[in-house]
C-alpha positions in Angstrom: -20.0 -16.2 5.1 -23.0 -14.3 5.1 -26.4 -15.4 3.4 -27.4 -14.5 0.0 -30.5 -12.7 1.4 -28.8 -12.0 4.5 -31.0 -9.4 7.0 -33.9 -9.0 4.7 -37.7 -9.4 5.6 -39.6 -12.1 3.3 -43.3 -12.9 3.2 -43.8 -16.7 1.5 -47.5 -17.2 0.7 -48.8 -20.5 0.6 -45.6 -21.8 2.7 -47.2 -24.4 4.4 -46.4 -27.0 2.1 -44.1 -28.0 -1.5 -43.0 -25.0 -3.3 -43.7 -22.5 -1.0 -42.7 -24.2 2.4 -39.1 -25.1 0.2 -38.8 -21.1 -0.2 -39.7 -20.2 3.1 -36.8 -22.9 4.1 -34.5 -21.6 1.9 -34.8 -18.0 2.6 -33.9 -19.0 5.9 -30.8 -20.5 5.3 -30.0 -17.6 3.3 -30.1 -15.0 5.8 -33.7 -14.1 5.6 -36.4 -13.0 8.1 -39.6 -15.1 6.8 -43.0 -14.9 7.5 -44.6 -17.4 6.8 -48.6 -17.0 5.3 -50.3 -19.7 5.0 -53.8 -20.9 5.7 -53.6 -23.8 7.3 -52.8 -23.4 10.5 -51.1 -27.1 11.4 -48.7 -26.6 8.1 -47.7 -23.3 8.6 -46.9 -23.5 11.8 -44.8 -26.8 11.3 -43.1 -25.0 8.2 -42.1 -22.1 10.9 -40.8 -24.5 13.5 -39.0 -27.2 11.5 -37.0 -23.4 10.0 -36.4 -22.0 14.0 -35.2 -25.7 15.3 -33.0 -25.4 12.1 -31.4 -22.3 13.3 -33.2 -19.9 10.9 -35.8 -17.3 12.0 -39.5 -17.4 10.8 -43.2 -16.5 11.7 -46.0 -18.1 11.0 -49.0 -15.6 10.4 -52.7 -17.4 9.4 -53.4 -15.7 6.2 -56.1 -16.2 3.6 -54.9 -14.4 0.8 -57.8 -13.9 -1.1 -59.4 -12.0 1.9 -57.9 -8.1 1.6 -58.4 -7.8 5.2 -56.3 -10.8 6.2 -53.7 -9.9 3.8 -53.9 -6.3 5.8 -53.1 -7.5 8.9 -50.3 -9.8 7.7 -48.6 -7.1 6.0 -48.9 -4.8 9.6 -47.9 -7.8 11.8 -44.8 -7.9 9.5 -44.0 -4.7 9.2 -44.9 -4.0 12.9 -42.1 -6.9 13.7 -39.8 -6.3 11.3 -40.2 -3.1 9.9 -40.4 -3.6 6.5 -40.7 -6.2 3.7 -38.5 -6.6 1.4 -39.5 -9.7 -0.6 -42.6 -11.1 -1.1 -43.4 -14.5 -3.1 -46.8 -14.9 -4.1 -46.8 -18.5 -4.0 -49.8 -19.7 -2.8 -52.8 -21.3 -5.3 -54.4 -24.5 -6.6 -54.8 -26.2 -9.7 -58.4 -25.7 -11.1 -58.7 -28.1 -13.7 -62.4 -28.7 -16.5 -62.9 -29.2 -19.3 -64.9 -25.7 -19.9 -68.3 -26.1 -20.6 -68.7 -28.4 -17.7 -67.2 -26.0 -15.6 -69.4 -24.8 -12.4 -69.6 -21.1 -12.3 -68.0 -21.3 -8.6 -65.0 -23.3 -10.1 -64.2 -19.8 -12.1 -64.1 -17.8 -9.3 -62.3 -19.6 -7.2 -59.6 -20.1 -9.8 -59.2 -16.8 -10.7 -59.5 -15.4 -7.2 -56.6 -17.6 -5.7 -54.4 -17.6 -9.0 -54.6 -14.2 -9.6 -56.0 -11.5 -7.9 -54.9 -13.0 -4.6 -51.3 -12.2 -6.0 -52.0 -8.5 -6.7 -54.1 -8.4 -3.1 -50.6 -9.5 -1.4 -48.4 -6.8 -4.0 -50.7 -4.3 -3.4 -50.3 -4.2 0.3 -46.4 -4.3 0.2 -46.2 -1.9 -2.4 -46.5 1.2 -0.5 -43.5 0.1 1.8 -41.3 -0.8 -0.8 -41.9 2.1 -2.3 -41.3 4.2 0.7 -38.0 2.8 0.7 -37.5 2.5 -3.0 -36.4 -1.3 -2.3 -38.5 -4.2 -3.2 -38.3 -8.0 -5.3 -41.7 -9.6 -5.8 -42.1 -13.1 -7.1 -45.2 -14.4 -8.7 -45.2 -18.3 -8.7 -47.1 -18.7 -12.1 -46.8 -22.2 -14.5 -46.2 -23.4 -18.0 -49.6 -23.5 -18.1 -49.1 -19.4 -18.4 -48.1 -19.9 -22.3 -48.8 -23.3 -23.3 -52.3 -25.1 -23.1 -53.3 -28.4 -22.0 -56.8 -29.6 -22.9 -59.1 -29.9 -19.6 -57.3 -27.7 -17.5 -59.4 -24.6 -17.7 -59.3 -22.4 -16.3 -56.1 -22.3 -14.5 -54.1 -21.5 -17.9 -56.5 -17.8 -17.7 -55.6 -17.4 -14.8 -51.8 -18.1 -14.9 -51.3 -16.3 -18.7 -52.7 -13.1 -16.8 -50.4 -13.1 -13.8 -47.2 -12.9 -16.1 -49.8 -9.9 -17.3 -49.5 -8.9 -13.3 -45.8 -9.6 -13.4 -44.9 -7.7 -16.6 -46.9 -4.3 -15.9 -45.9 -4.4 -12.1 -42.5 -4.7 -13.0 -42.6 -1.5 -15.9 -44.5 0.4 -13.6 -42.2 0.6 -10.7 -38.8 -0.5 -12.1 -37.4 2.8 -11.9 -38.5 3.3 -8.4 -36.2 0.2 -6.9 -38.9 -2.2 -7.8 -38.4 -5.6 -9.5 -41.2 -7.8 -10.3 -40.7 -11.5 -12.1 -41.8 -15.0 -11.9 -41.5 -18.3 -12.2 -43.0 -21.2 -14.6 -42.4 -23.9 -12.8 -43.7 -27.4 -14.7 -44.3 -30.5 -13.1 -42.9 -30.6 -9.6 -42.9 -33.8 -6.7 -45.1 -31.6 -4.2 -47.5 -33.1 -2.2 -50.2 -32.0 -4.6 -48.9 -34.4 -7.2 -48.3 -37.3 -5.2 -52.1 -37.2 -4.1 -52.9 -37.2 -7.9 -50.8 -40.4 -8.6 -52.3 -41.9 -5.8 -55.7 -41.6 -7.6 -54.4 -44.2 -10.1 -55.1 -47.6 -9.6 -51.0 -48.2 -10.4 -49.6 -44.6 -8.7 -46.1 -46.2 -9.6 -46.3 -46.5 -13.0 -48.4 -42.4 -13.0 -45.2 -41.1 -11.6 -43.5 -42.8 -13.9 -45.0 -41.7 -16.9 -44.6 -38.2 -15.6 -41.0 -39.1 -15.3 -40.1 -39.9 -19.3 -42.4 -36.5 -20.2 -39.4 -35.1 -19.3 -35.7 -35.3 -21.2 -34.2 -36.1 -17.7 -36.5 -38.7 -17.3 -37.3 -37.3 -13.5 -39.6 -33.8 -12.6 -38.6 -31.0 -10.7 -37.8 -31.2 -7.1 -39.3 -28.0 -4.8 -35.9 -27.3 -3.5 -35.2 -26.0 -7.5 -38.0 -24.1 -7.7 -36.7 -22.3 -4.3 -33.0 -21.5 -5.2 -34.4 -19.5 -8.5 -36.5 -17.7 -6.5 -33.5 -17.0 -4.1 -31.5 -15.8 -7.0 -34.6 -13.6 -8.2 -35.3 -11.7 -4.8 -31.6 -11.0 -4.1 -29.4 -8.7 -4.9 -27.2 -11.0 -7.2 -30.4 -10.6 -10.5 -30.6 -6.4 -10.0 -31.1 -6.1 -14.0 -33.5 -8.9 -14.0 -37.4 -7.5 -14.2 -40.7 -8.1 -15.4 -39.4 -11.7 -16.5 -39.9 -15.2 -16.5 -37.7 -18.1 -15.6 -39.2 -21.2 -16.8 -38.0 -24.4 -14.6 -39.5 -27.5 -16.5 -36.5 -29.5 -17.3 -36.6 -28.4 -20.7 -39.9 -30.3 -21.7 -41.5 -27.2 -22.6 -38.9 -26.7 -25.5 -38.6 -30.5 -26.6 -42.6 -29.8 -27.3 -42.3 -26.3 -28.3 -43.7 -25.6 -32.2 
């Protein structure tokens, strides 16, 4: 039985840990050639191993993706080894969280350059291919902080509200040249990320806990989740799925919704 994204060429930003390094993984079992972007140099490459020694096939490639050069030469390296990209999950970013007044001015721009326009840095260099071959899924990794608003969090919520911007006009744009662009809200998630915040509490149990019963299963999302949908997304199986959103948040976002 083949995979589900079996021969095709995938670029996972951000892959070195959580999210991404669970799409990166399951890409690979899937069938998929992954390249794997990430930063840091000791994650990616351990992301990129742990997938080879697992029988999968994936490179690591040091990528900053806010630097247009850097996401230049990740896109030749790939389509110098592979000759062509097929997917590409813009995964990678950081949660940037004031409260707005007190924000630093650097704190702005560093939000909105990671959160955003490092996701249409990475489309806009795999566009041309995928046009060229009138084949192509992108995957923007955005939030449910892209349409609901949590007080002190600014400004990621700009950011992420404007990448399903990104997502939706992408996705109009080149949908009738083989093109789908969609995304995913994920909500709270056990990444590595959130673990380090409940470790800033003097009771990180009882944190994780609490973040637990926010949720009608009383547990949060697992990584792995967030990686199946965006299996399903960048295969062949969605083909009438475009410029939309799958929201994985064990339906807290509706228990709360107005």
């Amino acid at each position: 039985m083949t995979g589900r994204l079996q021969g095709r060429i995938a670029i996972v930003t951000g892959a070195g840990q959580g999210i991404g390094a669970a799409t990166a993984t399951a890409f690979a079992t899937q069938g998929a050639r992954v390249v794997i972007a990430e930063k840091n140099t000791m994650t990616g490459a351990a992301v990129a191993r742990a997938i080879a020694q697992a029988g999968g096939e994936a490179v690591f490639c040091e990528t900053d993706v806010t630097d247009k050069q850097s996401v230049t030469d990740l896109v030749a390296r790939t389509l110098g080894s592979f000759g062509s990209v097929d997917i590409l999950v813009n995964n990678a970013g950081a949660n940037v969280f004031h409260e707005p007044l007190e924000m630093p001015d650097s704190e702005w721009e560093r939000c909105l350059k990671l959160d955003l326009e490092a996701a249409w840095i990475c489309a806009r260099a795999v566009l041309p291919s995928m046009l060229e071959r009138e084949y192509g899924s992108i995957v923007n990794i955005a939030s449910c902080h892209a349409f609901r608003i949590i007080p002190h969090t600014f400004p990621y919520p700009v950011a992420k509200h404007a990448l399903l911007g990104l997502t939706r006009a992408l996705g109009i744009e080149y949908a009738a040249r083989g093109i789908r662009v969609n995304a995913i809200a994920p909500g709270y998630i056990e990444t590595p990320i959130a673990e380090a915040y409940w470790n800033t509490f003097a009771d990180p149990a009882a944190e994780k806990r609490r973040a637990y019963d926010l949720h009608p299963p009383k547990r949060i999302g697992r990584p792995e989740e967030v990686a199946m949908t965006a299996v399903f997304l960048a295969s062949d199986e969605a083909p009438f799925i475009n410029a939309e959103t799958i929201t994985i948040d064990g339906g807290r976002s509706v228990l709360y919704h107005d």
